[in-house]
LODO-424485 format. One line per field, with one value per residue (C-alpha): x negated, y, z; residue in one letter. Coordinates in pm, 1 decimal. Layout:
c1 = (X ...)
c2 = (Y ...)
c3 = (Z ...)
drenvex = (A ...)
This chain:
c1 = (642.9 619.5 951.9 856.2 1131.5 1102.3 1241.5 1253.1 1258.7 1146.6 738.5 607.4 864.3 956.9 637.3 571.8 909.6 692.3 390.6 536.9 764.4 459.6 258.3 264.0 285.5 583.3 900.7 1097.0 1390.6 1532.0 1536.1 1677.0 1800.4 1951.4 2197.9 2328.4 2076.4 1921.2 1641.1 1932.8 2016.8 1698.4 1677.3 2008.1 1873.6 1588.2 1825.2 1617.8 1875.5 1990.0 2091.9 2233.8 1934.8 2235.9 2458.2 2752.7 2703.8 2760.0 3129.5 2892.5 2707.9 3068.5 3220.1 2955.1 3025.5 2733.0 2743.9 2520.1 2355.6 2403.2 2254.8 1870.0 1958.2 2049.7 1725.4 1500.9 1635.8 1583.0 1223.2 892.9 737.8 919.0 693.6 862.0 796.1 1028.9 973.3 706.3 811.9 1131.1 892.2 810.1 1206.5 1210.9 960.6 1228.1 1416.6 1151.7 1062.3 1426.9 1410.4 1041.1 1005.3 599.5 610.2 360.5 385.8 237.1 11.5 235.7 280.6 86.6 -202.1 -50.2 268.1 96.6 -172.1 -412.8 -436.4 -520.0 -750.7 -853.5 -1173.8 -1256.6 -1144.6 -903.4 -983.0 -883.6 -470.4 -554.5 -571.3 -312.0 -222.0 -176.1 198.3 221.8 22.7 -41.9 -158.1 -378.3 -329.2 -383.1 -667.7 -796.6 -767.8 -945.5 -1232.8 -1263.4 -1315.7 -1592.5 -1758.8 -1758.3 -1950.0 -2214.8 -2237.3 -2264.4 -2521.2 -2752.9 -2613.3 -2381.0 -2565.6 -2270.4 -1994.1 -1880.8 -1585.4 -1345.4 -1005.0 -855.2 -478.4 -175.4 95.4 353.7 483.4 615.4 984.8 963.6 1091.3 1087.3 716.6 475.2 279.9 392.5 154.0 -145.3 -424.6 -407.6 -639.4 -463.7 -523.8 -749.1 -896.3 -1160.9 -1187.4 -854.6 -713.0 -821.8 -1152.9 -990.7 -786.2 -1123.6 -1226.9 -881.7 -1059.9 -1431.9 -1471.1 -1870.2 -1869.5 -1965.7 -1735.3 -1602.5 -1294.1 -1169.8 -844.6 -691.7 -324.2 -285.0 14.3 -9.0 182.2 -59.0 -324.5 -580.4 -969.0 -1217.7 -1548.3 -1801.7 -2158.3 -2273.5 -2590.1 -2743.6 -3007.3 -3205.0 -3296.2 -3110.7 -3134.3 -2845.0 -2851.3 -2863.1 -2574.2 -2358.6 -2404.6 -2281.9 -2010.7 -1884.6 -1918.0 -1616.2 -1275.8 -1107.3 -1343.3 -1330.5 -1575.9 -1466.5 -1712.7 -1825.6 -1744.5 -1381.4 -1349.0 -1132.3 -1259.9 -927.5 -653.6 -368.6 -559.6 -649.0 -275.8 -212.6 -516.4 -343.2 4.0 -160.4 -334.4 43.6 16.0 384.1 470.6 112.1 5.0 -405.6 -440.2 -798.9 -1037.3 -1166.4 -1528.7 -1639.4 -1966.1 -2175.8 -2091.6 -2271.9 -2641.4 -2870.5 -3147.7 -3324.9 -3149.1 -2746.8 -2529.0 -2296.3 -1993.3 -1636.5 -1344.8 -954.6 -685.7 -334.7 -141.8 160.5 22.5 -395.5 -213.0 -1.4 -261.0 -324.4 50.3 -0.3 -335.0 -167.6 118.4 -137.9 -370.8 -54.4 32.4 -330.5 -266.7 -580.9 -901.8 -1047.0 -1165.5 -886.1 -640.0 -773.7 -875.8 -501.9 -330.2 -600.5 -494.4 -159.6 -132.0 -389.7 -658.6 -981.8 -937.8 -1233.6 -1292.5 -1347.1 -1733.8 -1802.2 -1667.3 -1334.4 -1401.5 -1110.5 -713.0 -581.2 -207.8 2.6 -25.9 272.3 375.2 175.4 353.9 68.9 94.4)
c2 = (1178.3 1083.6 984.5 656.9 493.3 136.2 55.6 -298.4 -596.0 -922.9 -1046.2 -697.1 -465.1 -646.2 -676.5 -301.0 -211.5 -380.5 -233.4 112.6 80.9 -28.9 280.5 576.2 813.0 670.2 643.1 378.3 570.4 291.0 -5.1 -86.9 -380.9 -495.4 -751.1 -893.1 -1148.1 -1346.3 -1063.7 -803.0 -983.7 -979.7 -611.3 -581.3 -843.8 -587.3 -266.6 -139.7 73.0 -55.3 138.1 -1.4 -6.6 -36.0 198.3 -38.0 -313.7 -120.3 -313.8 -695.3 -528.1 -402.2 -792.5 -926.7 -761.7 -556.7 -138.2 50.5 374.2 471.7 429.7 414.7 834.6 936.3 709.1 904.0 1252.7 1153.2 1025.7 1190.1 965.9 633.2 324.0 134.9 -227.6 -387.9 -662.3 -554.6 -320.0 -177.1 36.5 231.2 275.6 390.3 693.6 920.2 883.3 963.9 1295.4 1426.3 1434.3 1568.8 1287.3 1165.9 764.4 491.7 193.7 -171.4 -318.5 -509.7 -164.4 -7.4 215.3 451.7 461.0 667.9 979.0 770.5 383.6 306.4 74.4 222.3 89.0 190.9 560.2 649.3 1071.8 1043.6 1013.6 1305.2 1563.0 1804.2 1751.7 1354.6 1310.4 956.7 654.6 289.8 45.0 -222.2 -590.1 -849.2 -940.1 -641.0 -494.6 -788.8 -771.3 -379.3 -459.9 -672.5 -514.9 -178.6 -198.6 -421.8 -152.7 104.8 -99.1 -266.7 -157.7 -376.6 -429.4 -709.1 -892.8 -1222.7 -1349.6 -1621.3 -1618.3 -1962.1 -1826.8 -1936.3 -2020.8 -1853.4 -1760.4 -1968.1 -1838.3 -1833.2 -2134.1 -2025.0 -2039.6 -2295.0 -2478.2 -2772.0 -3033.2 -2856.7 -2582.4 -2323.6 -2037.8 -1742.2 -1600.4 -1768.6 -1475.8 -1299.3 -1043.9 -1168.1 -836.5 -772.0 -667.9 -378.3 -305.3 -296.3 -33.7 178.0 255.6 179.5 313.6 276.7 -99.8 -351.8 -660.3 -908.2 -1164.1 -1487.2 -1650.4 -1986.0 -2073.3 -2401.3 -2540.5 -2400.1 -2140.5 -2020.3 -1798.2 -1721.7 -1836.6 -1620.6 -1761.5 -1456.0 -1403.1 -1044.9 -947.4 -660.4 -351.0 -487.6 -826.4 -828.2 -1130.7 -1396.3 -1272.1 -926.6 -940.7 -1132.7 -914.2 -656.6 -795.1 -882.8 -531.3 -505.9 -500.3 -638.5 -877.4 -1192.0 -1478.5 -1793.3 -2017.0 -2362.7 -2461.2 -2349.7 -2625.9 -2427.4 -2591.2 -2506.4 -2234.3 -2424.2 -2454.3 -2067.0 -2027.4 -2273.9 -2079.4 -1738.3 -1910.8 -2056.0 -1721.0 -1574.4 -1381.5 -1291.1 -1534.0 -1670.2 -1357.9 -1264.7 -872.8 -964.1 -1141.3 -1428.4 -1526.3 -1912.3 -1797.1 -2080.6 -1963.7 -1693.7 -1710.4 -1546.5 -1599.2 -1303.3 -1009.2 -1274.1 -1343.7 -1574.5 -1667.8 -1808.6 -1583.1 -1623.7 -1330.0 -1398.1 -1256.9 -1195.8 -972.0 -804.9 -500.4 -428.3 -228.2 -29.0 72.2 211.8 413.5 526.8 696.5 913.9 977.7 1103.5 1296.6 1403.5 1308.2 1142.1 1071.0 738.4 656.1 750.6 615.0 237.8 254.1 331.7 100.1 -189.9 -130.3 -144.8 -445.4 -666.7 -637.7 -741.1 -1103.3 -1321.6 -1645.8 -1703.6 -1887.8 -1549.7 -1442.6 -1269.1 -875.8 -787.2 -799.1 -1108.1 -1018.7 -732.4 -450.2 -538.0 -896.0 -1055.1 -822.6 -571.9 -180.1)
c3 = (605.4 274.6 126.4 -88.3 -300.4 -456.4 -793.3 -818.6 -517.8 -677.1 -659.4 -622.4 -500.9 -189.7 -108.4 -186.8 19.6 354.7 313.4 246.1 580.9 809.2 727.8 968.0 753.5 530.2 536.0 260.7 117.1 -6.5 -287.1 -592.4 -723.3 -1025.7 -924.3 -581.6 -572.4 -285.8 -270.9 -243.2 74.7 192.2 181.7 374.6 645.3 663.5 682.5 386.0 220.6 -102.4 -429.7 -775.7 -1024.9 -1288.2 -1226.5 -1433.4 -1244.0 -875.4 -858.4 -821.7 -501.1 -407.7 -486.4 -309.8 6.6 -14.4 82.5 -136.4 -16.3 -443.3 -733.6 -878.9 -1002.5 -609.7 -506.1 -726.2 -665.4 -268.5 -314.6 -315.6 -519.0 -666.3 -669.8 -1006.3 -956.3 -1284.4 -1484.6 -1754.2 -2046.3 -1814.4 -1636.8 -1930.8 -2026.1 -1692.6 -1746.1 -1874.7 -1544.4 -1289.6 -1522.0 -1509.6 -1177.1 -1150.6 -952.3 -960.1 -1054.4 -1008.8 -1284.9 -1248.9 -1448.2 -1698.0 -1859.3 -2087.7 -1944.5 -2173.7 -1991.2 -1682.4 -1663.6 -1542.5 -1446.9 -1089.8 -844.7 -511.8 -503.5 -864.8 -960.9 -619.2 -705.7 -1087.8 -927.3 -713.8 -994.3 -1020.1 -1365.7 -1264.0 -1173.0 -1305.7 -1193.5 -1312.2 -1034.3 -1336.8 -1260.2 -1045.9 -1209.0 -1300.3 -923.1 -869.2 -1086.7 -1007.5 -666.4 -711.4 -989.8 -836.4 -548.9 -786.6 -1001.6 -746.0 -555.2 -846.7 -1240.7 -1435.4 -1769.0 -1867.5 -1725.5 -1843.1 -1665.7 -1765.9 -1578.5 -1513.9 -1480.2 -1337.2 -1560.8 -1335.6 -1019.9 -764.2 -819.2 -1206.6 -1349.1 -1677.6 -1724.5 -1790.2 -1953.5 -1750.5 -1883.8 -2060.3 -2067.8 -2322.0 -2449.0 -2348.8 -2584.4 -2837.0 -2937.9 -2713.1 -2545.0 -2378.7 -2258.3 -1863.6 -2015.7 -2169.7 -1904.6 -1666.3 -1865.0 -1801.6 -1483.2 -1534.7 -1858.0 -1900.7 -1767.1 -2030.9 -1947.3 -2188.3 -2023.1 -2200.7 -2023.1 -2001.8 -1828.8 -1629.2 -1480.8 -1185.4 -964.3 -643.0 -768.4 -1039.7 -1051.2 -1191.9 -1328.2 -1300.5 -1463.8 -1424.9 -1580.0 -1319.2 -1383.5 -1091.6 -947.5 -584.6 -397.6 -349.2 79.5 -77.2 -325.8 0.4 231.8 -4.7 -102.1 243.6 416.5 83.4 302.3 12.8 -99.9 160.5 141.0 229.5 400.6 382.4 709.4 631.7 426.9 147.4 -172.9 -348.3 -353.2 -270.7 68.2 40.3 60.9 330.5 546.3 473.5 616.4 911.0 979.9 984.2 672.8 591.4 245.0 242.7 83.9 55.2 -20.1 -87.5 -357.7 -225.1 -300.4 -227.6 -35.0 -184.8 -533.6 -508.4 -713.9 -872.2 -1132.1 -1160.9 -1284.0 -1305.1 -1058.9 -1049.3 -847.9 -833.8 -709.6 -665.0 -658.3 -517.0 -781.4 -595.2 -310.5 -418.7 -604.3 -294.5 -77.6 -399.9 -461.6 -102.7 -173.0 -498.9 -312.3 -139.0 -428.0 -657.4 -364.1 -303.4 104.9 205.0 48.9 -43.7 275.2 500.9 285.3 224.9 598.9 693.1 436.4 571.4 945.8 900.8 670.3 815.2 514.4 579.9 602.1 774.9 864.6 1277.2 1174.3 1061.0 1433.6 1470.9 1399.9 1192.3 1240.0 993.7 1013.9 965.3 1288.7 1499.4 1373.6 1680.7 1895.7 1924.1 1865.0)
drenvex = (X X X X X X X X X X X X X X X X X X X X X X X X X X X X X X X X X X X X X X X X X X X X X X X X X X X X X X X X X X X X X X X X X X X X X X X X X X X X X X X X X X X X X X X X X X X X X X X X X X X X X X X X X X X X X X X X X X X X X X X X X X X X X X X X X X X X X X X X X X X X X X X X X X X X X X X X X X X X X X X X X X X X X X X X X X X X X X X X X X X X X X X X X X X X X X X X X X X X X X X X X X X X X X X X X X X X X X X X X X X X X X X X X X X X X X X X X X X X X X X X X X X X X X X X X X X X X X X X X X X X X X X X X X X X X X X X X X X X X X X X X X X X X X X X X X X X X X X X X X X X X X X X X X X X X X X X X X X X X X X X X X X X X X X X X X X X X X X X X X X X X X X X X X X X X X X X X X X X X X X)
């Protein structure tokens, strides 16, 4: 069993710390927190053992009436691989840590790629974290896991000669009440490329794609507006099925009704997705059109949850464990990936393996 600790349990990490303890070959050492928050609670409700991610402030968990199992150091040392999921920038103070302890790390995508041996999206470049030299990982963002997913398999299938994508953005997450803009849309940034179009290329390095961005006041998820120029002239029934045989690419039908993602989010709820979360891009079907050699579509990434699958296939790729194949196929069992709408007809699981009572 792989021996998988979590640095970090807010947006990501807690979401990390579930995934990690529903695979079968996994085991979660443990989590750390930074103060004896809500979140810290939730951990202990879950009898995920809990360890003081600042060592000074182990007497608050102590006040609280909280046991630790020790601090972020005995974590580490105990781990086979640490999955650091703090705020952006603290990741990269924590580098020194993880290499005292020869401990191999995997970063998020707030960090700099240059924080990690290689950045990281399953679909994308999965055997670059498999090298023996790599010892450090960087999962990219939420929208660049996103946009790797979907421009892979194009590329694979038909040649990317350009991607243009503009990424409507939320201005925050649900929980952060700090962020905004409350009332207004802003250019984020003004100047272009905006920076996911950079980051693509962290693990497609030869794919031309330019990305603007704009932040709304809103909390659920991001849009993408896509226009990708092809080598070849596939047709729109071409380029869907494609895209749908993707297990992390789900297309949302018409008959669903879903013409938004705040009812995305109340589908993935109803379909008893622990926290609402979709793992998976989701394409409106009737976007999708070409003219000639362009395609064009709309697509919406929950940023909360689509990186979470890949923290899982990047434990095994830094670890060298499983190939591509086995590994995504494992991590999609087990968490319920591979969303689908029932006018499609019901061929995948839609919830996590075991929350329906199942095996």
């Amino acid at each position: 069993m792989i021996q998988v600790g979590v640095n970090g349990y807010g947006t990501i990490g807690k979401r990390v710390a579930d995934a990690v303890a529903a695979q079968p070959d996994m085991k979660l050492t443990g989590v750390a927190k930074t103060r004896p928050n809500y979140e810290a609670e939730t951990a202990v409700r879950k009898g995920y053992p809990l360890y003081a991610a600042i060592p000074e402030r182990t007497q608050q968990f102590r006040d609280a009436g909280i046991d630790l199992a020790g601090e972020v150091d005995d974590l580490v040392m105990a781990a086979d691989v640490v999955v650091d999921a703090t705020p952006s920038g603290i990741g990269a103070d924590n580098a020194a840590l993880y290499e005292r302890y020869d401990t191999p790390a995997i970063f998020q995508g707030g960090e700099d790629a240059d924080v990690a041996d290689v950045s990281f999206n399953a679909r994308a470049n999965y055997e670059d974290a498999t090298a023996a030299d790599v010892d450090t990982a960087r999962v990219v963002s939420c929208n660049t896991t996103g946009l790797s997913r979907l421009l892979t398999p194009l590329d694979e299938a038909y040649g990317v000669e350009k991607a243009r994508v503009t990424l409507v953005r939320r201005g925050g997450d649900p929980g952060q009440t700090s962020r905004g803009p409350i009332n207004d849309i802003l250019p984020d940034p003004v100047t272009v490329p905006s920076h996911h179009g950079p980051d693509v290329n962290t693990v497609l390095p030869s794919l031309d794609v330019d990305t603007l961005g704009v932040k709304v006041p809103a909390t659920l998820m991001h849009l993408h507006s896509v226009n990708v120029t092809l080598s070849s002239a596939p047709g729109r029934d071409e380029v869907r099925d494609l895209l749908d045989d993707e297990s992390r690419l789900f297309l949302v039908p018409e008959e669903a009704g879903i013409d938004g993602t705040g009812k995305l989010k109340e589908f993935a709820m109803d379909a008893g997705r622990p926290r609402g979360d979709l793992w998976e891009n989701c394409v409106w079907e009737d976007s999708i059109s070409t003219q000639g050699a362009d395609l064009y579509l709309f697509q919406s990434v929950h940023q909360e949850a689509d990186v979470i699958p890949e923290n899982v296939d990047a434990v095994r790729a830094l670890l060298d464990r499983e190939d591509r194949e086995q590994s995504t196929a494992t991590t999609d069992e087990t968490l319920g990936v591979g969303l689908e709408s029932l006018f499609a007809g019901q061929r995948k699981r839609v919830v996590p393996k075991g929350a329906n009572g199942d095996d």
